[in-house]
BALOBA-1460 file (C-alpha; in Angstrom, 3 decimals):
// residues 145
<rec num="1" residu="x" x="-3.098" y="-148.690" z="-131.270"/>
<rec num="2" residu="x" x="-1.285" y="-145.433" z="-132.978"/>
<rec num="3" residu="x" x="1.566" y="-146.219" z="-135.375"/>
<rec num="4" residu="x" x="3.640" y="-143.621" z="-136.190"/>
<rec num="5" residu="x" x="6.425" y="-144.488" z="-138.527"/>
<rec num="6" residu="x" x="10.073" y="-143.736" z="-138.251"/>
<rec num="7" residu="x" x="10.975" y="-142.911" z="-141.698"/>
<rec num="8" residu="x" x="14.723" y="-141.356" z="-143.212"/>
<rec num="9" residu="x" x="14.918" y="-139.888" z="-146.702"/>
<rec num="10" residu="x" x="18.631" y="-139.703" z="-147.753"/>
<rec num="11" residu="x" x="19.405" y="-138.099" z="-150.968"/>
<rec num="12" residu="x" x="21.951" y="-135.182" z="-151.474"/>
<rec num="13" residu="x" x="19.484" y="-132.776" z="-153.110"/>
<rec num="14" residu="x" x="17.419" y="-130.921" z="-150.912"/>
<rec num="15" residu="x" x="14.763" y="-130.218" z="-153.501"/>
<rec num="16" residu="x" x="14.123" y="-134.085" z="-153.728"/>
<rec num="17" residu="x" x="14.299" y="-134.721" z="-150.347"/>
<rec num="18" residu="x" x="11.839" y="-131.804" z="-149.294"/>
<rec num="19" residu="x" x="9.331" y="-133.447" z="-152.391"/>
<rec num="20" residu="x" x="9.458" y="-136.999" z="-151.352"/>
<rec num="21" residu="x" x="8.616" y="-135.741" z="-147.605"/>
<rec num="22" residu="x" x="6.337" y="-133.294" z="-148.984"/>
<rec num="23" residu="x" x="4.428" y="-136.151" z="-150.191"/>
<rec num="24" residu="x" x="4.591" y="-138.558" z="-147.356"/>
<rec num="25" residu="x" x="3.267" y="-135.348" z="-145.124"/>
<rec num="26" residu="x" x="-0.014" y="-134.728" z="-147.671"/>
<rec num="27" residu="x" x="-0.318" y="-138.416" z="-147.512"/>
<rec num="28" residu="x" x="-0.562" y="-138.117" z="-143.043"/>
<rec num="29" residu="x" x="2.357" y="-139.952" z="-142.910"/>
<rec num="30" residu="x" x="4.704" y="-137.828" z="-139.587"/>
<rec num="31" residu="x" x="7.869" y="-139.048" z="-138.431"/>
<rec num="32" residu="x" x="10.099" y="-137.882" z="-140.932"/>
<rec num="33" residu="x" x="13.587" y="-137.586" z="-140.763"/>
<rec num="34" residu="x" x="16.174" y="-136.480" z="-143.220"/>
<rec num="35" residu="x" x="19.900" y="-136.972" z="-144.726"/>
<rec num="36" residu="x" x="21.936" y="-135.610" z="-147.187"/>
<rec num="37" residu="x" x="23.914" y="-138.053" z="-148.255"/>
<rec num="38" residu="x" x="24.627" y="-141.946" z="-147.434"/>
<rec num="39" residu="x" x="27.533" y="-141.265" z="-144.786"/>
<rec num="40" residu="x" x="25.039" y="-138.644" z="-142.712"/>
<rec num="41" residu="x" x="22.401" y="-141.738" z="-142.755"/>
<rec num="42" residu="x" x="24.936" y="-144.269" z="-141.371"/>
<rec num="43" residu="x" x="25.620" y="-142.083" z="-138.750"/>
<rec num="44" residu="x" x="21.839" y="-141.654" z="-137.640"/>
<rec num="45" residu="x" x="21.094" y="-145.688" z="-138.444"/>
<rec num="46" residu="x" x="23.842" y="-145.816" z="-135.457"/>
<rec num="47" residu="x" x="21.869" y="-143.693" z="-132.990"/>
<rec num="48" residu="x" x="18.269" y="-144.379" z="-133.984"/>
<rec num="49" residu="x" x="16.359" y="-147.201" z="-135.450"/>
<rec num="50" residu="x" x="14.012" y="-146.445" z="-138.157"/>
<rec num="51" residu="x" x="11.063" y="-148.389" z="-139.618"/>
<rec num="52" residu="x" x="11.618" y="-147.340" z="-143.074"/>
<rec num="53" residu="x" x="14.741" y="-146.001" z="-145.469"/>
<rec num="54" residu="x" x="14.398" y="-144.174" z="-149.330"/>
<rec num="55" residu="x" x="17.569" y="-143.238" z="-150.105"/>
<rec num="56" residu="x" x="18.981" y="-142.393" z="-153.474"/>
<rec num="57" residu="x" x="21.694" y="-144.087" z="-155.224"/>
<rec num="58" residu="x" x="24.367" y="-141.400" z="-156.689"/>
<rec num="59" residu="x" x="25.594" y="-139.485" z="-153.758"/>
<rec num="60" residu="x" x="28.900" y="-138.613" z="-152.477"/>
<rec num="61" residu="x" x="30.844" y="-139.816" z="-149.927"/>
<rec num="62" residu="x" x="28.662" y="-142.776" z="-149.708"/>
<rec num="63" residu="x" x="26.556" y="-144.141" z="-152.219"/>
<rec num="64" residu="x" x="22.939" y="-145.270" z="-151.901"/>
<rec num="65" residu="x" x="24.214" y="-149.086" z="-152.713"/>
<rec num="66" residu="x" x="26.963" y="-148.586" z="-149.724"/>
<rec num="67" residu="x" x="24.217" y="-147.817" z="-147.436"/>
<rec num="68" residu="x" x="22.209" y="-150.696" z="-148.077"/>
<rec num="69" residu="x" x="25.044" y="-152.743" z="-147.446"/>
<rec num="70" residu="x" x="25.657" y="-151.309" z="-144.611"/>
<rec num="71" residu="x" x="22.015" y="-151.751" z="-143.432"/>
<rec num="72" residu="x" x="21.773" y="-155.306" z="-144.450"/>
<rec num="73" residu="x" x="24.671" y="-156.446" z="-141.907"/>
<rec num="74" residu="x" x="23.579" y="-154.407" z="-139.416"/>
<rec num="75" residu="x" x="22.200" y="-156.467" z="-136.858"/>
<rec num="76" residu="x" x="19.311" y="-153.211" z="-135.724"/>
<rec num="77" residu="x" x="18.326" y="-152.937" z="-139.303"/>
<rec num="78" residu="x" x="19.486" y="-155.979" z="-141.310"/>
<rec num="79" residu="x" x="15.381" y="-155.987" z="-141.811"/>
<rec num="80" residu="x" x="14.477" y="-152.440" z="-142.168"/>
<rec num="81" residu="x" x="12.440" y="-152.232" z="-145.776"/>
<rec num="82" residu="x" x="14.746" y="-150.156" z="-147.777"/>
<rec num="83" residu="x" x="13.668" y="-148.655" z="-151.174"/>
<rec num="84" residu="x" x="15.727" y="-146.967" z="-153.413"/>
<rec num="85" residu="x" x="14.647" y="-143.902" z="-155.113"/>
<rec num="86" residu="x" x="17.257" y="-142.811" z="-157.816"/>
<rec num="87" residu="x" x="17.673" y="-142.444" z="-161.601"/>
<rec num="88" residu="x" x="19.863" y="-145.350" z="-162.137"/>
<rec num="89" residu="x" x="17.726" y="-147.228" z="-164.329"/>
<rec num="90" residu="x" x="20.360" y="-149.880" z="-165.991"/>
<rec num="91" residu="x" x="18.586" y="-153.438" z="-165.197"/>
<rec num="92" residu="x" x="22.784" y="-154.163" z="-164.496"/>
<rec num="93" residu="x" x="22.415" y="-151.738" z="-160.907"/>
<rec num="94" residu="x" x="19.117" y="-152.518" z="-160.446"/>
<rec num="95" residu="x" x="20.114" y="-156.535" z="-160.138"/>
<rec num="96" residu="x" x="23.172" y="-155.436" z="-158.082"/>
<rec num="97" residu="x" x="20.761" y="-153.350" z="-155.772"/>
<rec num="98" residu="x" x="18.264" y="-156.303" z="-155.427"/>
<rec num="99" residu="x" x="20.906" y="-159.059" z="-154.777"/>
<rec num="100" residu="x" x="22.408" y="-156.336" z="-151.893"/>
<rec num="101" residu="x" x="18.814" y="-156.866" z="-150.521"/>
<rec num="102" residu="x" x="16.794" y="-153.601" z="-151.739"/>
<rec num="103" residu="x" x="12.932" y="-153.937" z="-150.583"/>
<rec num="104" residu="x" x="11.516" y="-151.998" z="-153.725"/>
<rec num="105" residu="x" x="13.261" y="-149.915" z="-156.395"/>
<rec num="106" residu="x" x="11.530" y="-146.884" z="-158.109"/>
<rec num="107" residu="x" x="13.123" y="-144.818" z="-160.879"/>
<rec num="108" residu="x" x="13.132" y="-140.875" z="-160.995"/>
<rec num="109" residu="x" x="11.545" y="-138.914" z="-161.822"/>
<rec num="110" residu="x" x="8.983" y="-140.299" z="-158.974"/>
<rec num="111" residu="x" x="5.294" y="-140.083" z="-159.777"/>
<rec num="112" residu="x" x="3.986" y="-139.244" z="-156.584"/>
<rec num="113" residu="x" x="1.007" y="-142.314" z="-156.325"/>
<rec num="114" residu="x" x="3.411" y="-144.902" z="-157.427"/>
<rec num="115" residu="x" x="5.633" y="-143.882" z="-154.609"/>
<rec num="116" residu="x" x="2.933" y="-143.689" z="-152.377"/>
<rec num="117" residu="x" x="1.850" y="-146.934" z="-152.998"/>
<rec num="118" residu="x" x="4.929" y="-148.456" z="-152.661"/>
<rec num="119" residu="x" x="5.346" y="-146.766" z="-149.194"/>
<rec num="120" residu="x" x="2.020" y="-147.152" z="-147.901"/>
<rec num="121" residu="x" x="2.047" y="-150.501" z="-148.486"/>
<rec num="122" residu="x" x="5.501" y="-151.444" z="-146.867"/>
<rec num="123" residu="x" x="4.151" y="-149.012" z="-143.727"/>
<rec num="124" residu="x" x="0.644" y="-150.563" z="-143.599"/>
<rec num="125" residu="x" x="2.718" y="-154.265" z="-143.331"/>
<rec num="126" residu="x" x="4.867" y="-153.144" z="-140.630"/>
<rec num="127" residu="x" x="1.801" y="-151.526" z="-138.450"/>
<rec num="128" residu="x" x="-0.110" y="-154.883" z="-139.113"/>
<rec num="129" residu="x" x="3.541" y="-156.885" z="-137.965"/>
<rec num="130" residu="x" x="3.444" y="-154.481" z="-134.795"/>
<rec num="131" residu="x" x="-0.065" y="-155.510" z="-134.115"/>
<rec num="132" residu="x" x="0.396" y="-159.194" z="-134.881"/>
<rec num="133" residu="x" x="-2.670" y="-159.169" z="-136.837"/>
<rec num="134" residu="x" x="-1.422" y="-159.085" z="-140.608"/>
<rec num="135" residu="x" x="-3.526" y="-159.749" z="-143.507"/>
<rec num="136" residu="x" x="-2.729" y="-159.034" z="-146.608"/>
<rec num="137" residu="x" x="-6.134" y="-158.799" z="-148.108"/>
<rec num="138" residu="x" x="-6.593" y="-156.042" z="-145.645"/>
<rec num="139" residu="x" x="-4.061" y="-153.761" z="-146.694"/>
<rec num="140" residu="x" x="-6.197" y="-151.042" z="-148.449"/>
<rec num="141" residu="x" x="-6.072" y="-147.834" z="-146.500"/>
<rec num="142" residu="x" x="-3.624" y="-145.082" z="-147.166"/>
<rec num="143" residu="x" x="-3.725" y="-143.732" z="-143.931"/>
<rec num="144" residu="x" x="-1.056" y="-144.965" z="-141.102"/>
<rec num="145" residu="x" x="-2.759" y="-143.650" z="-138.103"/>
């Protein structure tokens, strides 16, 4: 069975967006879909459902944190993995963003394996869910497909 994961990157620079999918792409990981900013997400999280959200935190209009909120009482994606991917690094937000219900939390600038691991591991857990076959001790593999 093929998995190919629904992804959105929301962050209001297009230089970080176009990196972090950049990365996913090298990485074999399709599917991706961008926003610039938390209020353009919401909008798409309406229309579509996604397997996993990176969003930033400081945006305008609507804030990273905002989003998540939004995405944790939404009954389509209350259990979407979520990880932030922002330069807030005060403990103080970071506490705030786990309480909200943020799935992992990695501070910029992003070293490109760290946030591959992080994402590779959240997408090889979902394809394993999909499969209803998951084992933990089997999640190795960077590659989705």
């Amino acid at each position: 069975m093929q998995f190919t994961p629904k992804i959105i990157v929301i962050d209001d620079v297009q230089m970080i967006r176009r990196a972090l999918k950049t990365t996913l792409l090298k990485a074999g990981v399709t599917g991706i879909e961008e926003a610039k900013n938390g209020a353009e997400a919401i909008e798409r999280l309406k229309e579509q459902q996604f397997d996993l959200i990176i969003c930033d935190w400081e945006m305008p209009l609507v804030t990273g944190l905002e989003t998540l909120r939004f995405v944790r009482k939404d009954e389509k994606h209350k259990d979407t993995p979520f990880i932030m991917v922002t330069s807030v690094a005060d403990p103080e937000k970071i506490r705030q963003a786990m309480t909200v219900g943020v799935t992992d939390y990695i501070v910029k600038p992003v070293k490109p394996d760290l946030f591959l691991g992080k994402v590779m591991f959240i997408l090889q857990k979902i394809k394993a869910e999909k499969m209803k076959n998951y084992d933990p001790t089997e999640v190795k593999e960077w590659k989705i497909s």
